[in-house]
C-alpha positions as CSV (number, residue, x, y, z in Angstrom):
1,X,-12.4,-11.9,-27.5
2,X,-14.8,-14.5,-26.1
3,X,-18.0,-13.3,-25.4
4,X,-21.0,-14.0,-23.3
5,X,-24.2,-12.4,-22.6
6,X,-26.4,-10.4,-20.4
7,X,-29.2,-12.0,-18.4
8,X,-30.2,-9.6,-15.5
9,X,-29.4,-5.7,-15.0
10,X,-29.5,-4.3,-11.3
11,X,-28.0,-1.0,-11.7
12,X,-24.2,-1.2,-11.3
13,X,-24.5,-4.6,-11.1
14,X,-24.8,-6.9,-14.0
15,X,-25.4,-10.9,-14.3
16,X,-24.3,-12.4,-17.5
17,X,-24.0,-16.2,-18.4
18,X,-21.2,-18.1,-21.1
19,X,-18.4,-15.8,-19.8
20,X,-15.8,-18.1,-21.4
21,X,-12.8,-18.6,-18.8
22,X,-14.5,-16.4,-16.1
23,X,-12.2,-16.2,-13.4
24,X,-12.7,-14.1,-10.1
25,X,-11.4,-10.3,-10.8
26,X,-11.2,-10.9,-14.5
27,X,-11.5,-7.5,-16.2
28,X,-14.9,-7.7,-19.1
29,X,-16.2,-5.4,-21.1
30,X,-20.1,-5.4,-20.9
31,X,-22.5,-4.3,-24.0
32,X,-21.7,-2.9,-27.4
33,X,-20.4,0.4,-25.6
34,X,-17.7,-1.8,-24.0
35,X,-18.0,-0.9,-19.8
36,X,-15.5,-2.1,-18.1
37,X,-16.7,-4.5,-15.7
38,X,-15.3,-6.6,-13.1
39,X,-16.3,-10.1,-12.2
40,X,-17.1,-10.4,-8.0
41,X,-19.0,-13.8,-8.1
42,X,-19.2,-16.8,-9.8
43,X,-22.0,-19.1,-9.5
44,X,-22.2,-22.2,-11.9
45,X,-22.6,-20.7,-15.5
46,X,-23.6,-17.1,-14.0
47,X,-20.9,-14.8,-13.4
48,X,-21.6,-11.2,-11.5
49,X,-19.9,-8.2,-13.1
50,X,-20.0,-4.7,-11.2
51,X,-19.5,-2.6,-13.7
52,X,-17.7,0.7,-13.5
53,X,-19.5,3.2,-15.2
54,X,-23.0,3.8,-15.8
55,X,-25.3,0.4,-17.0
56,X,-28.2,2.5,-18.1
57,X,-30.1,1.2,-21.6
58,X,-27.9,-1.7,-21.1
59,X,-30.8,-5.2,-21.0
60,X,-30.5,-8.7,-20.8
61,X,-29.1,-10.6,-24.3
62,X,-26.2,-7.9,-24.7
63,X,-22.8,-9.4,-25.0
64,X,-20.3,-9.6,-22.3
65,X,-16.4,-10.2,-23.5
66,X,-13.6,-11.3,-21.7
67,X,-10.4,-9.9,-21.6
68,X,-8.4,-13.0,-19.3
69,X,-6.4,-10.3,-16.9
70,X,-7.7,-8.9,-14.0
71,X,-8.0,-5.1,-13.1
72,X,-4.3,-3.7,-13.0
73,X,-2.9,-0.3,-13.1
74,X,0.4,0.6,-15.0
75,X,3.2,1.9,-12.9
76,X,5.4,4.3,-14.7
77,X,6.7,7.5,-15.5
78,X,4.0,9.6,-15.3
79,X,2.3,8.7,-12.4
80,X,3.3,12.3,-10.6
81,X,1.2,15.1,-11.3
82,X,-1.7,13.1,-12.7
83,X,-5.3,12.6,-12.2
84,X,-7.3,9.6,-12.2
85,X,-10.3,8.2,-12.0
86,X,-10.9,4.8,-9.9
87,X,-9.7,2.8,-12.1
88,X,-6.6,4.8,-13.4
89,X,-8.0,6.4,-16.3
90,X,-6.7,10.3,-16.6
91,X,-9.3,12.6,-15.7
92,X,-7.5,15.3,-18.5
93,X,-8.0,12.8,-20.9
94,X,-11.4,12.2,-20.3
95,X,-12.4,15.9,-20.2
96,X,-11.6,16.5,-23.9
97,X,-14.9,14.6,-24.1
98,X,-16.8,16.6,-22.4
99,X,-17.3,17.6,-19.0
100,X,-18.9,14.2,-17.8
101,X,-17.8,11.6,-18.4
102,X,-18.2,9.1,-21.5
103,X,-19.3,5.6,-21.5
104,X,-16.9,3.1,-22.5
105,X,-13.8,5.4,-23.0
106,X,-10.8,3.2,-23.0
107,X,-7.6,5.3,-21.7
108,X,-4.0,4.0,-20.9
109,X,-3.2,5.1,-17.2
110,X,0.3,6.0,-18.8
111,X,0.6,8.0,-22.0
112,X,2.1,6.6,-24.4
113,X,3.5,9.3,-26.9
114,X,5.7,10.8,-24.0
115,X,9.4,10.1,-24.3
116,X,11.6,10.0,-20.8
117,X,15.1,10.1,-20.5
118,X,16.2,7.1,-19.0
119,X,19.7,7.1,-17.0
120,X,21.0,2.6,-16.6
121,X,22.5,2.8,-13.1
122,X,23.8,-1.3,-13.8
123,X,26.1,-2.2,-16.6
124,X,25.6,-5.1,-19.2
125,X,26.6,-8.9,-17.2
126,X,24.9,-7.8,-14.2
127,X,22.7,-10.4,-12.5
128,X,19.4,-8.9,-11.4
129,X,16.8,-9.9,-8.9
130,X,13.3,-8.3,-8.9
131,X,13.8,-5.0,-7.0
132,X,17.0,-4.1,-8.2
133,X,17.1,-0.5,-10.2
134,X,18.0,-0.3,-13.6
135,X,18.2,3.3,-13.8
136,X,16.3,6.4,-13.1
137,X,14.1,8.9,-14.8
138,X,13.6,12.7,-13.2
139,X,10.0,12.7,-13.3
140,X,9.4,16.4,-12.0
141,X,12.1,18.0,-10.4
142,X,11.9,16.9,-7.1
143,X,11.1,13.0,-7.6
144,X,13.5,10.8,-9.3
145,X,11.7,7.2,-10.2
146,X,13.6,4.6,-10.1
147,X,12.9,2.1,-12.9
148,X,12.9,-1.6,-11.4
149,X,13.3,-5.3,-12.5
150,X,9.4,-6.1,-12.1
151,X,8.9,-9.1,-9.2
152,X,9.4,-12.5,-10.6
153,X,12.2,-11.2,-13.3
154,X,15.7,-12.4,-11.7
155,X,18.9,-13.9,-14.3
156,X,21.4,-11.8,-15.7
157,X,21.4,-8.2,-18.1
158,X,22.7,-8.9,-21.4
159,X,21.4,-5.4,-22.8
160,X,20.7,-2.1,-21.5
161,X,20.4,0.9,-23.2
162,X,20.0,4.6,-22.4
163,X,17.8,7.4,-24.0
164,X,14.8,8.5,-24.7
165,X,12.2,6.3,-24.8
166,X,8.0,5.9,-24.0
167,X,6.6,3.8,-21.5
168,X,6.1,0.5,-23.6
169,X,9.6,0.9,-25.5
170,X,12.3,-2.1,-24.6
171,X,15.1,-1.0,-22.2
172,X,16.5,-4.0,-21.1
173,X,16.8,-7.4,-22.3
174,X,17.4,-10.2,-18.7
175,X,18.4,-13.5,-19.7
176,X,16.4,-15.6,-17.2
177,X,16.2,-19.6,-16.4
178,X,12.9,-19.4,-19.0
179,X,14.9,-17.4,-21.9
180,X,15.3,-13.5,-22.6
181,X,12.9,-11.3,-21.0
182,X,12.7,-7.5,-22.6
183,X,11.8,-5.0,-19.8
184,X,10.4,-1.3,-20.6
185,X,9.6,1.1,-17.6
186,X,6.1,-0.4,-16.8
187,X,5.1,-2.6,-14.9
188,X,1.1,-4.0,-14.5
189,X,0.1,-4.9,-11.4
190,X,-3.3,-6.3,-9.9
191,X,-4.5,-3.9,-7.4
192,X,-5.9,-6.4,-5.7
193,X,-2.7,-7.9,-4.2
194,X,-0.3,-6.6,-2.2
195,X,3.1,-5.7,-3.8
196,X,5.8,-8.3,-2.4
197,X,8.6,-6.8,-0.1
198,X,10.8,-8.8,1.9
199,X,9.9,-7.8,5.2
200,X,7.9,-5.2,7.7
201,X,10.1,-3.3,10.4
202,X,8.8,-1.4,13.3
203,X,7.0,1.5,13.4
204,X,10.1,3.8,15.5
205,X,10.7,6.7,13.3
206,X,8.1,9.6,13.7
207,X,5.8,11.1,10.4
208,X,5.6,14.3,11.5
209,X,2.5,16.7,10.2
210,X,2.7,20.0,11.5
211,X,-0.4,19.8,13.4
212,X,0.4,20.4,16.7
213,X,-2.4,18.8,18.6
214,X,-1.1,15.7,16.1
215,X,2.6,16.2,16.6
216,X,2.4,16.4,20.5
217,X,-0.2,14.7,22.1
218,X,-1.1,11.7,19.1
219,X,1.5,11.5,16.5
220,X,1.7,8.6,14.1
221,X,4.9,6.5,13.0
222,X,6.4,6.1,9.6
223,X,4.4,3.5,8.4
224,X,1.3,4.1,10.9
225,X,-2.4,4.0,10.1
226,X,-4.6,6.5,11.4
227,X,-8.8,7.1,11.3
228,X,-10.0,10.8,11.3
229,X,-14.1,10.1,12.1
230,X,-16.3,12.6,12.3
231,X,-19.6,13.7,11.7
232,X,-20.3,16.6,8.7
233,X,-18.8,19.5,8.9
234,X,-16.3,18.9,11.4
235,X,-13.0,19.4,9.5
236,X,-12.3,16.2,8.4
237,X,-10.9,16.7,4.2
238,X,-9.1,19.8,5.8
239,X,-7.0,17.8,8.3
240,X,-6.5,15.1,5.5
241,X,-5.4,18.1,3.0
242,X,-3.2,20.2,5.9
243,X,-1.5,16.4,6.2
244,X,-1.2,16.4,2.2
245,X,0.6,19.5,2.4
246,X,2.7,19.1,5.5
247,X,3.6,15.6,6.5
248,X,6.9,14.0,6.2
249,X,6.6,12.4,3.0
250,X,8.4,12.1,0.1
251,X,5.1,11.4,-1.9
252,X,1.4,12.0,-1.5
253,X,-1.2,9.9,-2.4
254,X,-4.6,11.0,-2.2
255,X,-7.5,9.3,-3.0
256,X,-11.2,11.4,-2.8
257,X,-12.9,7.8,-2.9
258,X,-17.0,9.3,-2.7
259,X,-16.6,12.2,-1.0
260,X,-18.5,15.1,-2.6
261,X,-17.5,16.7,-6.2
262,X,-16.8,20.4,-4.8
263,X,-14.0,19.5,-2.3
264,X,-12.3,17.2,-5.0
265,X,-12.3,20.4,-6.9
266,X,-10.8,22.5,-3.8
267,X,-7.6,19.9,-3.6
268,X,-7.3,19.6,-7.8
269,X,-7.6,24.0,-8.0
270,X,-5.3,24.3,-4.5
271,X,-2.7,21.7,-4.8
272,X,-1.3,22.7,-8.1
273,X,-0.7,26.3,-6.7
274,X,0.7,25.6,-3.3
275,X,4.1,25.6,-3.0
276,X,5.6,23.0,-1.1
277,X,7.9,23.8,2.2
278,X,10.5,21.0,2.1
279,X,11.2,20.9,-1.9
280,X,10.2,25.3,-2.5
281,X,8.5,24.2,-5.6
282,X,4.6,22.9,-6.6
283,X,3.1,20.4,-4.4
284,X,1.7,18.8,-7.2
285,X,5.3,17.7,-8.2
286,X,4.9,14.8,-5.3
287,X,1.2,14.5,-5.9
288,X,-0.7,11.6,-7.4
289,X,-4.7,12.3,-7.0
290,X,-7.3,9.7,-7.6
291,X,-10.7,11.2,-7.9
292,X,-14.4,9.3,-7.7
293,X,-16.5,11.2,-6.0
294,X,-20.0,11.6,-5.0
295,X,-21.3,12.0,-8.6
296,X,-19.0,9.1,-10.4
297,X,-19.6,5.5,-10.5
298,X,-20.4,3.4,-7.4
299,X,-18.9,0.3,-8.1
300,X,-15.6,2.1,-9.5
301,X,-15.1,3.9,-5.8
302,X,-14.8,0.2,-4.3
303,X,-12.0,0.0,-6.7
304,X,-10.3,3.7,-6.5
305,X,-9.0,2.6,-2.8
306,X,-7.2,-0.2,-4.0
307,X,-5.5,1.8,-7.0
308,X,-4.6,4.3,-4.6
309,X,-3.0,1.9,-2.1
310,X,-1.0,0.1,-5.5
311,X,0.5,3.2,-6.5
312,X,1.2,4.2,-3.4
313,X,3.3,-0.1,-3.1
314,X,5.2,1.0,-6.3
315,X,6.7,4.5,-4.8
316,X,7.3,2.3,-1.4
317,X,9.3,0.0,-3.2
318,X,11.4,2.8,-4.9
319,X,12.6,3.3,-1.4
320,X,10.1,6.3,-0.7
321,X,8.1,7.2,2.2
322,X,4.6,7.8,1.0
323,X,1.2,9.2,2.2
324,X,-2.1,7.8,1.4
325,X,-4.9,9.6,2.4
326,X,-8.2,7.6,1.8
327,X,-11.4,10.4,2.2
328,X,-14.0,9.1,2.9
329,X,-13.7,5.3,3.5
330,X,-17.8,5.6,4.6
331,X,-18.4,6.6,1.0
332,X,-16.7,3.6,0.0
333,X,-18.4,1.2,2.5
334,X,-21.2,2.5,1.0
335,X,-20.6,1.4,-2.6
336,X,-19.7,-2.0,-0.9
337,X,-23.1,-2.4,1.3
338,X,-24.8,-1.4,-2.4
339,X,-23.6,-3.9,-4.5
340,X,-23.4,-6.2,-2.0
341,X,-27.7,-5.7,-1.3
342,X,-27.8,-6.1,-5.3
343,X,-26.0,-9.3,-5.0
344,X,-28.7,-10.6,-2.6
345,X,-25.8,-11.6,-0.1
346,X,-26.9,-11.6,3.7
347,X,-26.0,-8.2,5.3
348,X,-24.4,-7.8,8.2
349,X,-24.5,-5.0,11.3
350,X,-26.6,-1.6,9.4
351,X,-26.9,-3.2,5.8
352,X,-23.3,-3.5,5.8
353,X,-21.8,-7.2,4.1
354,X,-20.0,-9.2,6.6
355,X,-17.1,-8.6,5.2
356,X,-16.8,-4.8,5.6
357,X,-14.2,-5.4,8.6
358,X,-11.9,-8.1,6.2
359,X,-11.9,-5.8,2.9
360,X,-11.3,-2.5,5.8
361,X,-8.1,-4.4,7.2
362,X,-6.7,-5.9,3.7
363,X,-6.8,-1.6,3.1
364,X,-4.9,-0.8,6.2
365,X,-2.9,-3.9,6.2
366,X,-1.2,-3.1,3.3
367,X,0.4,0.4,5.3
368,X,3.7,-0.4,6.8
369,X,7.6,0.6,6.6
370,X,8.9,-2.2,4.8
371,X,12.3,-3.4,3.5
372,X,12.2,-3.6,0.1
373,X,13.1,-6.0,-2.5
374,X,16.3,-5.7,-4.0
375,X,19.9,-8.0,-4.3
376,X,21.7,-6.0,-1.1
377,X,18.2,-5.7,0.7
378,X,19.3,-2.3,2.3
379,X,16.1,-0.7,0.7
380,X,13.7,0.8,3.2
381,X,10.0,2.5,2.3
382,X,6.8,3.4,4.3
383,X,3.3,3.9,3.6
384,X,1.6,5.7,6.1
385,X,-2.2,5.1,5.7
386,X,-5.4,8.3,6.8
387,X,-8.6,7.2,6.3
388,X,-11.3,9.7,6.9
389,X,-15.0,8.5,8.2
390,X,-17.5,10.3,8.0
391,X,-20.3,8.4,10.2
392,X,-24.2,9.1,9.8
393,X,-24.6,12.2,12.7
394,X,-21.2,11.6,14.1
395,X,-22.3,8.6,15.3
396,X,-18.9,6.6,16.2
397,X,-20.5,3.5,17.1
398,X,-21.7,2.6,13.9
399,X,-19.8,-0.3,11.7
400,X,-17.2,1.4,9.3
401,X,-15.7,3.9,12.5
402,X,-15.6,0.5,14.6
403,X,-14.2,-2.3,12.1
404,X,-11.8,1.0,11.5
405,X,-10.9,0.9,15.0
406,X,-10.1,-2.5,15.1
407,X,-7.1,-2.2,12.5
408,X,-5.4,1.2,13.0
409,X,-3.1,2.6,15.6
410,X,-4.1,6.0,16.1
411,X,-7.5,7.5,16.4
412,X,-8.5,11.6,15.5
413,X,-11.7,11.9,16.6
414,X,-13.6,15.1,15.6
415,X,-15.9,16.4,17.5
416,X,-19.2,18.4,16.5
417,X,-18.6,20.9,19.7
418,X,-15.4,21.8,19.0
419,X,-16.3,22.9,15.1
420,X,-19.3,24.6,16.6
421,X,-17.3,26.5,18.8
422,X,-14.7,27.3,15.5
423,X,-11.6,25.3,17.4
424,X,-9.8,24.1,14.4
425,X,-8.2,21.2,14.3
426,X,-11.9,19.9,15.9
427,X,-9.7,16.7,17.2
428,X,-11.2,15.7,20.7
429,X,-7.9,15.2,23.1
430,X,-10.3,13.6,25.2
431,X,-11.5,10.9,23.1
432,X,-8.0,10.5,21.0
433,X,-5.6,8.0,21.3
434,X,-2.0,6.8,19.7
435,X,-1.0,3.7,20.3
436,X,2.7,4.9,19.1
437,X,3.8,7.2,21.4
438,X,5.6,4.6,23.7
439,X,7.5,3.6,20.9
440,X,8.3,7.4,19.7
441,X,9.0,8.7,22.8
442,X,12.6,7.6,23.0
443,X,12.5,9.4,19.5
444,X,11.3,12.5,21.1
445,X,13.7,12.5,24.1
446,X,16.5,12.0,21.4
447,X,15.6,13.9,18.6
448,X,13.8,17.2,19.9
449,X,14.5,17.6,23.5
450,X,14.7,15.8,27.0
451,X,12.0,17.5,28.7
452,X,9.0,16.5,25.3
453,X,7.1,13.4,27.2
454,X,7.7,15.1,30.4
455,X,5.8,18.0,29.0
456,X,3.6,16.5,26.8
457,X,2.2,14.4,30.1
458,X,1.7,17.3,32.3
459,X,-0.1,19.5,29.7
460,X,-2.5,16.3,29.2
461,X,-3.5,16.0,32.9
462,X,-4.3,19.6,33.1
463,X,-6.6,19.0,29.9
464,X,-8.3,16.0,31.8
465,X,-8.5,18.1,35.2
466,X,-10.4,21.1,33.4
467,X,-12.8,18.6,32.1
468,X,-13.5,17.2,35.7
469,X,-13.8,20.9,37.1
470,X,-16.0,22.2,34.5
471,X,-18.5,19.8,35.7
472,X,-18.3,21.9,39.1
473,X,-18.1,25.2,37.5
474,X,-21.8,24.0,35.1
475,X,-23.1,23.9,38.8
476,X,-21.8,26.3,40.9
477,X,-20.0,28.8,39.1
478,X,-16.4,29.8,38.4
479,X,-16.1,31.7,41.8
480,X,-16.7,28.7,43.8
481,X,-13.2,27.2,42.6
482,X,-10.3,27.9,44.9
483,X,-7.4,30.1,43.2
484,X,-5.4,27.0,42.3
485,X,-8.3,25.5,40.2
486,X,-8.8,28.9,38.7
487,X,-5.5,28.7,37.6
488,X,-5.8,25.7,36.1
489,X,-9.2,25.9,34.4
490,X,-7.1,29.6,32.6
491,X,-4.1,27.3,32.2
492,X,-5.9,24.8,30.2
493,X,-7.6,27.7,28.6
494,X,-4.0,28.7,27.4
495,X,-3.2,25.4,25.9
496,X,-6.6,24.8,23.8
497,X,-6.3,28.0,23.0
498,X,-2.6,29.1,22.2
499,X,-1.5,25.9,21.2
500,X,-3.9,23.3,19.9
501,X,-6.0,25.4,18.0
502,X,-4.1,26.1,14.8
503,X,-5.4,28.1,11.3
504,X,-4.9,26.2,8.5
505,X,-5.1,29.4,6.6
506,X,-2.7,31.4,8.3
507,X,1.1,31.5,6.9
508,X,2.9,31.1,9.7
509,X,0.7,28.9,12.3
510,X,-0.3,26.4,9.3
511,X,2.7,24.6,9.9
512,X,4.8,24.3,13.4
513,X,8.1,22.5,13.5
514,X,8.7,19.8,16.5
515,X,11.3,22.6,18.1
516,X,8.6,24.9,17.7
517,X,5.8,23.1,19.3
518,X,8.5,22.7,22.3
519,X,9.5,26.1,22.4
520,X,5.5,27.1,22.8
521,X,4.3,24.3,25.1
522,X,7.1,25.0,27.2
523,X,6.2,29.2,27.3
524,X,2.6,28.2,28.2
525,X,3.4,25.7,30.9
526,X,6.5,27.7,32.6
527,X,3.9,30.5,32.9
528,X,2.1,27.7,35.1
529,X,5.0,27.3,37.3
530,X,5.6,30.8,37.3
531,X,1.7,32.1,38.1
532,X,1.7,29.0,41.1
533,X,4.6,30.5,42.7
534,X,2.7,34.3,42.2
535,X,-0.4,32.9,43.8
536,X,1.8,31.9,46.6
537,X,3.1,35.5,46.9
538,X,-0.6,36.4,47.6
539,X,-1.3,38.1,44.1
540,X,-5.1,37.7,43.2
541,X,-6.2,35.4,40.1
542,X,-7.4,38.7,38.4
543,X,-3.6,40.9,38.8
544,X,-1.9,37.0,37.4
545,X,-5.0,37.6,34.3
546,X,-4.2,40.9,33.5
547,X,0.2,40.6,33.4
548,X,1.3,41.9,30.0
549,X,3.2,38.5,29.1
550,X,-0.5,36.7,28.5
551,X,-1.0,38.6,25.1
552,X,2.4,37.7,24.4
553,X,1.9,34.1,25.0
554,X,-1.2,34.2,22.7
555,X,0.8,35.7,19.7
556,X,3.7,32.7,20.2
557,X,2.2,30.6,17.7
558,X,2.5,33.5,15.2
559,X,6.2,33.5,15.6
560,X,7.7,32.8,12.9
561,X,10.2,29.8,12.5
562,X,13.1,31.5,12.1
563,X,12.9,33.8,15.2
564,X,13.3,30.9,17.8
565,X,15.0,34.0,20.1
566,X,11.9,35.1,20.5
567,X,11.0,32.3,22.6
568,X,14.1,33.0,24.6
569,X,12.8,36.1,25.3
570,X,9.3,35.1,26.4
571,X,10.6,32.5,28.6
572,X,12.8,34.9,30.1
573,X,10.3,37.7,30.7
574,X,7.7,35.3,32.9
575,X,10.8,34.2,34.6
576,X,11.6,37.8,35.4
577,X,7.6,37.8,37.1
578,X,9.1,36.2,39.6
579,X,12.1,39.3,40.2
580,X,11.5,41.7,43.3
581,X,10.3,43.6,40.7
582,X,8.3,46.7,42.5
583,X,5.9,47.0,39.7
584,X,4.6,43.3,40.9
585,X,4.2,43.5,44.1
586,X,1.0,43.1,46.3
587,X,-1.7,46.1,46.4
């Protein structure tokens, strides 16, 4: 190893000079303990190195060695069901020394003593491009990962074998235009640049979460990008762990990139002990986790988002849909705006570098449903990007929540009112926005029922009117409405509170199906119709408040999946209001 040395310390960031071959990105090791560093700037002789763990005792006149490559994570076997750190080193490995972290521990993100049993898929004589499987490996018992020829490999198989065999063991030999190639089951990859696929399509299939208030009103595409801001407190990590649980993905991803120790700790004790809906076993069988939070390393949480995001490449190109949620890419702009103020470069807006919005969108940019490489080219993957934000007061005008804006489709903004007033999921459906549903609602009409947009359109307005006439009611009083508005201020009273409002924590409600949330908004809004045409019969707002079907309504959510005649029968007893029932009519 070459080696140069140390001339200025600024906490995670470190200057050294003589850095033989110093290239942009290059991974060093920094000092006798042997940090990993990684060097952000180059200036004549001088090259800058964050480093990724902890610089103190470290002074000027220490060594700095190169290692050529720059930071990469191994993609593998063995990726499921682990937990790293940001830069792909396994959190159970590191806790046998000790419960913080080391200095200068150097783990393999892959383990290398583990033997898999690889399955060839292609026979000897075969020509390969990059993309193409060479055979699988059951990782856990719901994912099968599909070993690949690595990008740039492309000629034809002269040797395959099957077996048991560790990450770094030769199971293919490719004879390619520059001689044999051997291949094993992992690949490297610089996390810094976007896997290659061979092209985007568009975003028409619907990721469904659950959520209703998501589901209905903004729901995101296969391949979408989405912001959840919102200030403290508001439920953002529980919306980004209910979509970990419960969206339409084969794989999650989920990176805690600075946001604090304890709710890492909730996801790495809950995860491993919830059981998953579509597969009946551990969620953690579909799980990768990358953990830096709060009381890790700044300059490593710049890096975690961009491990996260190449893991999340490799599954894509498998032909998975996958799921990265980011939480919280403030905590991350953060470690940006602080080594960037230790660089001495010119901030931007709030402290921020100029390039918060650039490094925001490469993130984001890299989301998409793709078709991936292979020989046929039939492949299809997704990544479906969630970044939290968690602006300073819930202020959404500051930098991060705005450069955010400018590069994702679908906006779930939280609002401090809502949490106060304990309506969970806090997502203001006044201040939300999809960009997608044009382009799912032909997916809607086809897929779940006729009547969805219609529906979905209708409940909408009546949430926008009860915000116009609850500027009337703050002056003058609920009594001052006429019967219709009444009706519609309890109507929209009925949908906030019997169908957006959802428990995470409750068995049933934690999870609605697409035909369920059409069942329900369809019960609430027919009692609309219903109650209109009871108003016209000249029953009082107060007899239409007090029918026994209005408890029933409240309990729908609670139904469970399974009973969708229950729904049936709710519709059909507000239908029967309308019956020359004696029991109903006028006093």
């Amino acid at each position: 190893m070459n080696t140069g040395k140390i001339v200025r310390v600024s906490g995670p960031l470190v200057v050294a000079e003589g850095v033989p071959g110093a290239k942009m990105y290059d991974v060093v090791r920094v000092s006798e303990e042997k940090l990993i560093g990684e060097i952000i700037e180059l200036r004549g002789e001088r090259a800058s190195i964050q480093v990724y763990e902890d610089t103190t005792m470290i002074g000027p006149g220490a060594p700095v060695y190169s290692t050529g490559y720059p930071l990469s994570v191994e993609l593998g076997p063995g990726l499921i069901e682990s937990i790293y750190d940001g830069i792909q080193r396994p959190l159970d490995v590191l806790a046998t020394q000790g419960e913080r972290i080391s200095r200068g521990i150097d783990v393999p993100g892959l383990r290398r003593d583990k033997k898999w049993q690889f399955n060839p898929k292609i026979s000897e004589g075969t020509m390969v491009e990059p993309g193409d499987i060479l055979g699988v490996v059951q990782e856990t018992v719901v994912i099968e990962h599909r070993i690949m020829v690595p990008p740039g490999v492309r000629g034809r198989l002269v040797e395959i074998k099957a077996g048991e065999f560790t990450v770094d063991e030769k199971i293919a030999v490719v004879e390619t235009e520059d001689g044999s190639q051997e291949l094993t089951m992992m690949q490297r990859w610089p996390v810094r640049r976007g896997r290659p696929y061979i092209e985007k399509l568009p975003p028409d299939q619907i990721m469904t979460t659950g959520q209703r208030i998501i589901d209905t009103f903004f729901p995101i595409a296969r391949g979408g990008t989405a912001a959840i801001p919102g200030p403290f407190g508001s439920g953002k990590t529980v919306v980004q762990h209910q979509l970990a649980k419960w969206a339409d993905a084969d794989i999650i991803v989920y990176v805690g990139c600075g946001e604090r120790g304890n709710e890492m700790t909730d996801v790495l004790n809950e995860f491993p002990v919830l059981h998953d809906p579509r597969t009946g076993e551990d969620l953690m069988k579909r799980t990768v986790l990358v953990a830096n939070t709060s009381d890790m390393p700044v300059a490593a949480r710049e890096a975690s988002i961009y491990t996260g995001i190449t893991i999340a490449e490799y599954f894509r190109d498998m032909g998975y849909n996958v799921a990265i949620m980011a939480d919280s890419t403030s905590r991350w702009a953060e470690a940006l705006r602080e080594i960037s103020g230790r660089l001495e470069e010119m901030p931007g807006e709030e402290g921020y570098p100029a390039y918060l919005g650039s490094r925001l969108a490469e993130f984001y940019e890299r989301a998409g449903r793709t078709l991936c490489l292979s020989s046929d080219q039939k492949r299809e993957g997704s990544i479906t990007a969630v970044g939290a934000v968690s602006p300073p007061g819930g202020d959404l005008s500051e930098p991060v929540t705005q450069n955010t804006l400018r590069v994702v489709k679908v906006f779930w903004g939280l609002d401090s009112t809502l949490a106060y007033r304990r309506h969970f999921p806090a997502i203001n459906w006044l201040l939300s926005y999809s960009l997608y549903n044009e382009r799912l609602d032909e997916y809607f009409r086809r897929e779940v029922g006729e009547e969805w947009v219609e529906l979905r359109q209708r409940a909408m307005r009546i949430l926008q009117k009860e915000a116009e006439l609850e500027e009337i009611v703050r002056l003058v009083g609920l009594d001052a409405l006429s019967s219709r508005d009444q009706l519609t201020m309890e109507i929209a009273r009925s949908i906030r509170e019997d169908y957006l409002h959802q428990n995470a924590f409750h068995e049933v409600d934690t999870y609605t199906s697409l035909d369920k949330q059409l069942a329900l908004l369809r019960v609430v809004l027919t009692f609309e119709d219903v109650a209109v045409k009871l108003l016209e019969k000249g029953f009082t707002m107060k007899e239409i408040l007090n029918l026994p079907v209005r408890e029933q309504i409240a309990k729908g959510k609670n139904i469970p999946e399974d009973q969708e005649e229950e729904f049936n029968r709710l519709l059909a007893d507000i239908n029967n209001l309308l019956a020359d029932d004696p029991t109903l009519e006028v006093k």
